[in-house]
TIPAMI-17622 format. One line per field, with one value per residue: residue number from 1; x negated, y, z negated of N, C-alpha, C in turn. Coordinates in pm, whole numbers, plus 50000, padded with zeros to 5 digits. Layout:
BEGIN
zakol	c(NUM/...);
n.xx	c(X/...);
n.yy	c(Y/...);
n.zz	c(Z/...);
ca.xx	c(X/...);
ca.yy	c(Y/...);
ca.zz	c(Z/...);
c.xx	c(X/...);
c.yy	c(Y/...);
c.zz	c(Z/...);
END
This chain:
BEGIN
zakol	c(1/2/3/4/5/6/7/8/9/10/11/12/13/14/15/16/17/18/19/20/21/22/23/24/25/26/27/28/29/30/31/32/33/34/35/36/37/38/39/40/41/42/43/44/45/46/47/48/49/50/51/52/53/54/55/56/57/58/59/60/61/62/63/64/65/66/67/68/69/70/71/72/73/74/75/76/77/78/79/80/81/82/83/84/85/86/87/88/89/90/91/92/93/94/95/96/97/98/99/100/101/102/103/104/105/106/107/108/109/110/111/112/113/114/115/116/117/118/119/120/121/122/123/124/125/126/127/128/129/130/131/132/133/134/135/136);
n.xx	c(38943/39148/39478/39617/39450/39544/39803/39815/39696/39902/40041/39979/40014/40264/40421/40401/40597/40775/40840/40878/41145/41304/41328/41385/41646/41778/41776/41941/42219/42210/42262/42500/42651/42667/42796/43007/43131/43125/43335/43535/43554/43590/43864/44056/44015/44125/44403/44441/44478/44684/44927/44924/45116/45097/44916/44729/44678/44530/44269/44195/44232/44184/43936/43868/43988/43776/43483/43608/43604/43386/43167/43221/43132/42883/42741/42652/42853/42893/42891/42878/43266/43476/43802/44043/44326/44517/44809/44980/45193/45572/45478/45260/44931/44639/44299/43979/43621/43313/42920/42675/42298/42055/41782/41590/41348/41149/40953/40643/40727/40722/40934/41145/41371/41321/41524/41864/42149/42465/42810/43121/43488/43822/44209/44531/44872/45112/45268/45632/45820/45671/45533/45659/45845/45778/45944/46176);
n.yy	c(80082/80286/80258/80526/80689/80519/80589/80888/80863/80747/80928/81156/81061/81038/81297/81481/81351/81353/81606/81747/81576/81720/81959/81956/81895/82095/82277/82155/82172/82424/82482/82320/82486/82715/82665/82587/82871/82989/82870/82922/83172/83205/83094/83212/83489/83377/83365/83600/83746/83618/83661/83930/84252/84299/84264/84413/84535/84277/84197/84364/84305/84037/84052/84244/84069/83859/83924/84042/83776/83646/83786/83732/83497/83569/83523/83774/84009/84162/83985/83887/83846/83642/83666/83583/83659/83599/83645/83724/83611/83495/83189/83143/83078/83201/83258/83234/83318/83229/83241/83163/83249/83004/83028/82800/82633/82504/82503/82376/82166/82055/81879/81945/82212/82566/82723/82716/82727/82744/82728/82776/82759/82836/82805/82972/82998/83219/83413/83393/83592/83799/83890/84076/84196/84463/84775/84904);
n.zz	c(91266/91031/90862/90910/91064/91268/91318/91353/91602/91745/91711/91817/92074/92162/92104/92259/92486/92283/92254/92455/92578/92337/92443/92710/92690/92535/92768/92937/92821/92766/93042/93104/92943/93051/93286/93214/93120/93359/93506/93335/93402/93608/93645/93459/93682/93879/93787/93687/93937/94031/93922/93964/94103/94338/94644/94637/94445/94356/94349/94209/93945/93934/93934/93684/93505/93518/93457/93195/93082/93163/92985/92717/92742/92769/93012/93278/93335/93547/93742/94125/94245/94427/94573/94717/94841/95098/95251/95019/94944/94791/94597/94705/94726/94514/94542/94381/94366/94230/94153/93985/93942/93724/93557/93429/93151/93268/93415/93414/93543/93832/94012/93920/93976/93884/93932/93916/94125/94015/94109/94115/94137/94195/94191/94210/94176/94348/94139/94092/94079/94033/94223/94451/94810/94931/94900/95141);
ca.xx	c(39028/39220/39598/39615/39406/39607/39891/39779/39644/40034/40176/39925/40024/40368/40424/40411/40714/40926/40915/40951/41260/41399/41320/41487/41811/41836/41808/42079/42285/42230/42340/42646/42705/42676/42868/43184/43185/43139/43442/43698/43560/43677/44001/44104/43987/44213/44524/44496/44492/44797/44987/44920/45228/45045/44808/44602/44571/44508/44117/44092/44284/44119/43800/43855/43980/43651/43411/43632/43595/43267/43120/43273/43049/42703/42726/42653/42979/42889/42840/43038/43343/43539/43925/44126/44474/44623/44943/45028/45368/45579/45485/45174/44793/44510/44156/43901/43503/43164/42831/42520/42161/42031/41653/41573/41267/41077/40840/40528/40768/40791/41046/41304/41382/41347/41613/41966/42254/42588/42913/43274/43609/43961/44327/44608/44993/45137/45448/45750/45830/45527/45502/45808/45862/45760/46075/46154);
ca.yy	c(80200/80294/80311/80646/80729/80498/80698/80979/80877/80740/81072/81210/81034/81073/81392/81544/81331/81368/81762/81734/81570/81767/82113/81976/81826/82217/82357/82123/82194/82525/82485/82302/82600/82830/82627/82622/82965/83049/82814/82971/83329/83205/83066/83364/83550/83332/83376/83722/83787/83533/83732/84102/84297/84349/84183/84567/84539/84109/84171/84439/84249/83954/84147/84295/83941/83765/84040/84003/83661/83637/83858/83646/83371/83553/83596/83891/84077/84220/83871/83901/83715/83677/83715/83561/83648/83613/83703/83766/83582/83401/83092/83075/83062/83271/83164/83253/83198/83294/83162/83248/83147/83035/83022/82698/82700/82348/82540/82270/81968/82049/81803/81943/82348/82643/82811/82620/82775/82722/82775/82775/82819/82820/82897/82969/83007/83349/83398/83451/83759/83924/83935/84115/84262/84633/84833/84968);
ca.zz	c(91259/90952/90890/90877/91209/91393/91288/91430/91751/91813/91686/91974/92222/92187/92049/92394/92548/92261/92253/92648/92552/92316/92520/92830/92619/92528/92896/93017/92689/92829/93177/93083/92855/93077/93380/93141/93120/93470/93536/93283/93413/93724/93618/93464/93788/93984/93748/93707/94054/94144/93843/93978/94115/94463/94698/94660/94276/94305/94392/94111/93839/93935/93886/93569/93445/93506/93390/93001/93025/93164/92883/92590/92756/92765/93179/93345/93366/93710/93856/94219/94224/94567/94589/94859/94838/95208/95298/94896/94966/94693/94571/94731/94631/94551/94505/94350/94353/94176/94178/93928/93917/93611/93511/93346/93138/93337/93536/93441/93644/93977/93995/93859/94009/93756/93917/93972/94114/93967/94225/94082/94212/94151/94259/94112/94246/94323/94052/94244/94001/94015/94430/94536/94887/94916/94914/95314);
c.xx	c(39125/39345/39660/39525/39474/39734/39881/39745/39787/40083/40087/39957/40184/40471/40484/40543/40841/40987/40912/41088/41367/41443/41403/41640/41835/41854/41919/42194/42345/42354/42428/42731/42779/42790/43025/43192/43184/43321/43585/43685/43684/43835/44056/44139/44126/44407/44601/44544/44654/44920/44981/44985/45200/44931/44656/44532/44542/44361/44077/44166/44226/43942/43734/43891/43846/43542/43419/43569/43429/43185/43102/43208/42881/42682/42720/42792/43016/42863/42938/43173/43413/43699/43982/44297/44570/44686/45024/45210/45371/45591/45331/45042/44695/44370/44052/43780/43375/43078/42713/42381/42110/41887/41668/41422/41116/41028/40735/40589/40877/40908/41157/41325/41383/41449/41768/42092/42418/42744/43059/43336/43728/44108/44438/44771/45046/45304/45511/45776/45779/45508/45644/45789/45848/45887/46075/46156);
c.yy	c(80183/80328/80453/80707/80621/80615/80806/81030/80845/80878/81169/81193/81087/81183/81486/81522/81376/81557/81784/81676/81664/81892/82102/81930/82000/82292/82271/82137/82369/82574/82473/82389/82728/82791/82636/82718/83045/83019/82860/83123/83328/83183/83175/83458/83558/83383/83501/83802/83749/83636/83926/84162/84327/84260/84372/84531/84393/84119/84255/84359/84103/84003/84179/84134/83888/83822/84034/83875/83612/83669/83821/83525/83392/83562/83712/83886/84084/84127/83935/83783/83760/83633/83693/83559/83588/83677/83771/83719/83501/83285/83066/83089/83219/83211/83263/83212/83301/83208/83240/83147/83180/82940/82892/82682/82540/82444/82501/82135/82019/82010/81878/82169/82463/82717/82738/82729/82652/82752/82731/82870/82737/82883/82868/83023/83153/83338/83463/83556/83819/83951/83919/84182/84402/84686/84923/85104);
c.zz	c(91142/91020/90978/91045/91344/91401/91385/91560/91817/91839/91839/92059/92244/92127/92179/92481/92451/92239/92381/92650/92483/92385/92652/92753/92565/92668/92946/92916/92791/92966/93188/92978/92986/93282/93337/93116/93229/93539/93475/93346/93527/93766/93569/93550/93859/93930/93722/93793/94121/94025/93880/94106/94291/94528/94696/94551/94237/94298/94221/93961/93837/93879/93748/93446/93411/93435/93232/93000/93021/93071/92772/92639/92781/92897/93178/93417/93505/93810/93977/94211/94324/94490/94710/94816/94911/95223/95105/94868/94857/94704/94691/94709/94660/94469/94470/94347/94339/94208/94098/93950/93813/93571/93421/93299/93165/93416/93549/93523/93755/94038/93988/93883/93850/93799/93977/94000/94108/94031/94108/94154/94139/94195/94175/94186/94190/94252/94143/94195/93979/94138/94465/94665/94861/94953/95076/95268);
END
């Protein structure tokens, strides 16, 4: 066997693992792309909500938060995102929490799921000057 056809029979053999490597080093590239922008949607979510003048308008200001932010990260806007306010009293929390599923493109290795879901959450302290008592 010549140089030159060994060559070749290596680059055969391992040709296969190393673009199986690089193709999954882009889907988890991915994932962790797309996990850090679920996580600031959500932070946002949470801060807009603990910042908004009412426990009525905390769900929809939380809402409209995550949706901008989400958007500027390539998510679907319209993901759901939950909203727990409570009692809306000062100085104390509200939370926030999403969750997407995101197609990964390994559907020849069983192993490893093509579809992973992604969960974030977050809370954030209600400003004492933004949640005032409703006037009697």
């Amino acid at each position: 066997m010549t140089r030159r056809g060994q060559s070749l029979v290596e680059l055969a053999l391992i040709l296969p693992l190393l673009l199986l490597l690089a193709f999954g080093a882009a889907q988890f590239v991915r994932l962790a792309l797309t996990k850090a922008g679920l996580d600031a949607a959500t932070a946002a979510a949470a801060a807009a909500a603990a910042r908004a003048p009412s426990a009525a308008s905390a769900a929809a200001a939380g809402t409209t938060a995550f949706a901008g932010v989400a958007a500027g990260y390539g998510l679907d806007p319209a993901t759901p995102v939950g909203i727990a306010s409570g009692d809306f009293e000062r100085g104390g929390r509200v939370a926030a929490s999403a969750a997407v599923a995101v197609d990964l493109g390994f559907s020849g290795i069983p192993a490893l799921g093509t579809r992973w879901r992604l969960d974030s959450s977050a809370s954030a302290r209600i400003e004492d000057w933004r949640s005032r008592a409703a006037p009697p």
